[in-house]
MDAnalysis code that builds the backbone (N, CA, C; Angstrom):
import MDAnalysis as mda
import numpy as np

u = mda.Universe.empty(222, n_residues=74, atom_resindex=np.repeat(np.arange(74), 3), trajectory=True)
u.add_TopologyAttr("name", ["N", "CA", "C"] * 74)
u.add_TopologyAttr("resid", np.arange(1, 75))
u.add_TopologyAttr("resname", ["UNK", "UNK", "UNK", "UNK", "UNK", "UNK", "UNK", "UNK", "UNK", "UNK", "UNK", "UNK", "UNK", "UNK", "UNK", "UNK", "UNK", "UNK", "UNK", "UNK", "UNK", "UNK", "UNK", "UNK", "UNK", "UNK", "UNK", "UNK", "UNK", "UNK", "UNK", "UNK", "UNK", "UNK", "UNK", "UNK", "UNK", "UNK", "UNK", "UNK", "UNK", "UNK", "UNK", "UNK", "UNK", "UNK", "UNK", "UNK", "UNK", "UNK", "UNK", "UNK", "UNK", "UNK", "UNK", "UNK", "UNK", "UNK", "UNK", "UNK", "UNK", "UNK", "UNK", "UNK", "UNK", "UNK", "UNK", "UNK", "UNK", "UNK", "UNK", "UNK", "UNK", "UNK"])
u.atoms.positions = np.array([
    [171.262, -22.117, 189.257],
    [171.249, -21.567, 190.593],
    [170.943, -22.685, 191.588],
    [172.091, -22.837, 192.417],
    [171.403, -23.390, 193.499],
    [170.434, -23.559, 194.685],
    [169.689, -24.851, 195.231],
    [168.607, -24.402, 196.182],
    [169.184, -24.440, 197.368],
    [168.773, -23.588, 198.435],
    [168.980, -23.337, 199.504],
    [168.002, -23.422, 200.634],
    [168.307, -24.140, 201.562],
    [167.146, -24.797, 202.225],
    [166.557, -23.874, 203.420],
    [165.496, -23.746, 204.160],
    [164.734, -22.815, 204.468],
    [164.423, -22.674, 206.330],
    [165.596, -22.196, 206.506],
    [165.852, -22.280, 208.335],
    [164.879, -21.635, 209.002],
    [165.116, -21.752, 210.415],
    [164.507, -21.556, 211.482],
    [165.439, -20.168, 211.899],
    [164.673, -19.062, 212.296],
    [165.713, -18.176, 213.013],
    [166.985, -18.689, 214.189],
    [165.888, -19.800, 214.642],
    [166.931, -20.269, 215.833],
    [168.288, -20.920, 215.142],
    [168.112, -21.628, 214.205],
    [169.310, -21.986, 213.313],
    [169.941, -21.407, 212.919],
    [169.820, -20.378, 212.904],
    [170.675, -18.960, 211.998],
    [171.497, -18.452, 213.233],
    [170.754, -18.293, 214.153],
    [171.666, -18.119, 215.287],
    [172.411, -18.497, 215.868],
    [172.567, -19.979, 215.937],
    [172.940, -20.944, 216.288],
    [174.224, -20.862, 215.468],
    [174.477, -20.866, 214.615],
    [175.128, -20.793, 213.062],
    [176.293, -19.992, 213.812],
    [175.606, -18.080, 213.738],
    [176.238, -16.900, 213.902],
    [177.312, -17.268, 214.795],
    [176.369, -17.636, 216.373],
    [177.243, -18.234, 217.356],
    [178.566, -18.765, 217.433],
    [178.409, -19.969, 216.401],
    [179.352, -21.051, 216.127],
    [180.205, -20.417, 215.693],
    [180.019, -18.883, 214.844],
    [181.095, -18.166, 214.367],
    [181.859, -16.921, 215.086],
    [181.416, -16.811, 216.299],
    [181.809, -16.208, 217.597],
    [181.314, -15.156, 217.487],
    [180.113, -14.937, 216.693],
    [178.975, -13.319, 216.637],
    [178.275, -13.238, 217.715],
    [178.318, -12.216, 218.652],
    [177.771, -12.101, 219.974],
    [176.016, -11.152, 219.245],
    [175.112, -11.528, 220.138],
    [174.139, -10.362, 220.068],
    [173.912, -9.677, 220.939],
    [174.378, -8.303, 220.048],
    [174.454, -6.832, 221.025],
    [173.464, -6.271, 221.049],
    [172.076, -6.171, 220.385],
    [170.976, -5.438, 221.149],
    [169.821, -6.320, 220.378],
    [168.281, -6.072, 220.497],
    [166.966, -6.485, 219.928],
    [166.476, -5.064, 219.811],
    [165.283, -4.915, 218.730],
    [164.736, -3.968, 218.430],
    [163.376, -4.345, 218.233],
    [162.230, -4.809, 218.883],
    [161.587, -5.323, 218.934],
    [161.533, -6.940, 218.193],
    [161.442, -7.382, 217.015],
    [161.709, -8.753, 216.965],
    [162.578, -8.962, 215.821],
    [163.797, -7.649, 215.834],
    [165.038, -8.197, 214.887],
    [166.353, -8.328, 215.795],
    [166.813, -9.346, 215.727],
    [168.161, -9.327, 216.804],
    [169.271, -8.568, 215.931],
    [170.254, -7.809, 216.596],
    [171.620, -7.436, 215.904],
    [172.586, -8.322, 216.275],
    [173.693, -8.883, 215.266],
    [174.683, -9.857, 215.775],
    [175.739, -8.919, 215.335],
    [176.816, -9.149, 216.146],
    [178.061, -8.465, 215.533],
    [179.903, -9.672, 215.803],
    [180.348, -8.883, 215.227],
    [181.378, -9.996, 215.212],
    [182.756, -8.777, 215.528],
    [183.905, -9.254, 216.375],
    [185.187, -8.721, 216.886],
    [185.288, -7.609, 215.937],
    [185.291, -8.482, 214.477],
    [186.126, -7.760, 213.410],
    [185.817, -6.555, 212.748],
    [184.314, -6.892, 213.248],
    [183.224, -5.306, 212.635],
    [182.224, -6.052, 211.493],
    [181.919, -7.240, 211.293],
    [180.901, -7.905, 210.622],
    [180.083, -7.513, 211.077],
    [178.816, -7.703, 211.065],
    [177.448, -7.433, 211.556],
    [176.198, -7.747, 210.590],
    [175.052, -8.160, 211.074],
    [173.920, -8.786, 210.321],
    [172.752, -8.569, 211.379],
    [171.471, -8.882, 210.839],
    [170.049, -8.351, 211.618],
    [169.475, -9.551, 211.170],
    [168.886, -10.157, 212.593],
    [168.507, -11.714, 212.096],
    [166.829, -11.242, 212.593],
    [165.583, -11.440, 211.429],
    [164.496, -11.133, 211.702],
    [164.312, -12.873, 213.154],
    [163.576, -12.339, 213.905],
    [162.948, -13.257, 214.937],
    [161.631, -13.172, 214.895],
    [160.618, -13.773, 214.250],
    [159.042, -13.351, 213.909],
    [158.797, -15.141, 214.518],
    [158.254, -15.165, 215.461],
    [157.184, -16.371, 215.935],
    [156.536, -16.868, 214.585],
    [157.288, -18.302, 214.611],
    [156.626, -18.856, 213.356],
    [156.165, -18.730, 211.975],
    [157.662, -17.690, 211.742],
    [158.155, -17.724, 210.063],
    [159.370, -18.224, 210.068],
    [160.009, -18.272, 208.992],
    [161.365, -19.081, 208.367],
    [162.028, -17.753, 207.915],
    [163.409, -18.322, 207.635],
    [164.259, -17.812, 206.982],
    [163.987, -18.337, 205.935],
    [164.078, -17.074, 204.732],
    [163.953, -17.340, 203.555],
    [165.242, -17.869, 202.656],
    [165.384, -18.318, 201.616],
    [166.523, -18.464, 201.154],
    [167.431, -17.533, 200.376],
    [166.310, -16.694, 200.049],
    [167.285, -15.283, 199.688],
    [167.369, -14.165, 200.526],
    [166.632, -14.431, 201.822],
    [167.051, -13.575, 203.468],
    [168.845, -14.730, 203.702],
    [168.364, -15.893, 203.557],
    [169.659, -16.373, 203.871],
    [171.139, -15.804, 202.527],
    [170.820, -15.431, 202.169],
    [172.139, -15.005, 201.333],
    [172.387, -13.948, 201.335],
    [171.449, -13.181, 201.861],
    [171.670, -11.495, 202.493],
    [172.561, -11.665, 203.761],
    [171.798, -12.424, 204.635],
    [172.906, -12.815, 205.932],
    [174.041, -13.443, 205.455],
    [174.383, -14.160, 204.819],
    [175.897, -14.607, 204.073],
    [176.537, -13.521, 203.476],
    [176.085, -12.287, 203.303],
    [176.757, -11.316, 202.553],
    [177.067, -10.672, 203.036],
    [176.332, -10.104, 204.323],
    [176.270, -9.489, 205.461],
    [177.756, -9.979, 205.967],
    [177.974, -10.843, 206.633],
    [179.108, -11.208, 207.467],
    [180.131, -12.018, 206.648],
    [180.719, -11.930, 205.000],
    [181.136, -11.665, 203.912],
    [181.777, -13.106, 203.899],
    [180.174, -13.693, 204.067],
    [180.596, -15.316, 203.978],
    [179.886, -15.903, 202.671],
    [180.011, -17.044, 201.547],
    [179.207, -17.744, 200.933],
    [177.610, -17.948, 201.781],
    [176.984, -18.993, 201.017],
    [176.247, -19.720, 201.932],
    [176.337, -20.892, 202.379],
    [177.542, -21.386, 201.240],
    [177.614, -22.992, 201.523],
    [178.565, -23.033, 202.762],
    [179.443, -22.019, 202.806],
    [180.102, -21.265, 204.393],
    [179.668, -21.185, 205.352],
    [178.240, -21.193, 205.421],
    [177.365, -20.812, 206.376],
    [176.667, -21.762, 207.098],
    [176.317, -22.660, 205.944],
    [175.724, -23.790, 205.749],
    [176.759, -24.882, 206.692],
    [177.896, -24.799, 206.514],
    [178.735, -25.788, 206.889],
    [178.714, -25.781, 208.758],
    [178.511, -24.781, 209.180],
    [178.856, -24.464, 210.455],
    [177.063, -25.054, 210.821],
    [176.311, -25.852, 210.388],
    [174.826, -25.978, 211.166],
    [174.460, -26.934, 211.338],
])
């Protein structure tokens, strides 16, 4: 299994972005991203925690990408 390295929410977003996922609402500190096509993912935003690496492959599954897919766009 490969390791997967351990982002910043802001990186994840940053990421989504790059992939033309707009964010359509907050729910106190989870953002919703959605994409044209009908993708969609919930990026936790918690002040000074990380993305985990198996939160990151939930979000890669979510918007029915790899991670190394994901990875490439950051």
């Amino acid at each position: 299994m490969r390791k997967y390295p351990v982002l910043k929410p802001r990186e994840v977003i940053n990421i989504l972005k790059s992939l033309d996922f707009m964010e359509v609402r907050q729910r106190g500190s989870h953002k919703q991203f959605r994409h044209n096509d009908g993708r969609a993912t919930t990026i936790p935003y918690h002040k000074g925690r990380d993305i985990s690496p198996i939160l990151l492959r939930q979000i890669a599954k979510d918007i029915n990408l790899t991670v190394e897919e994901l990875l490439k766009h950051l």
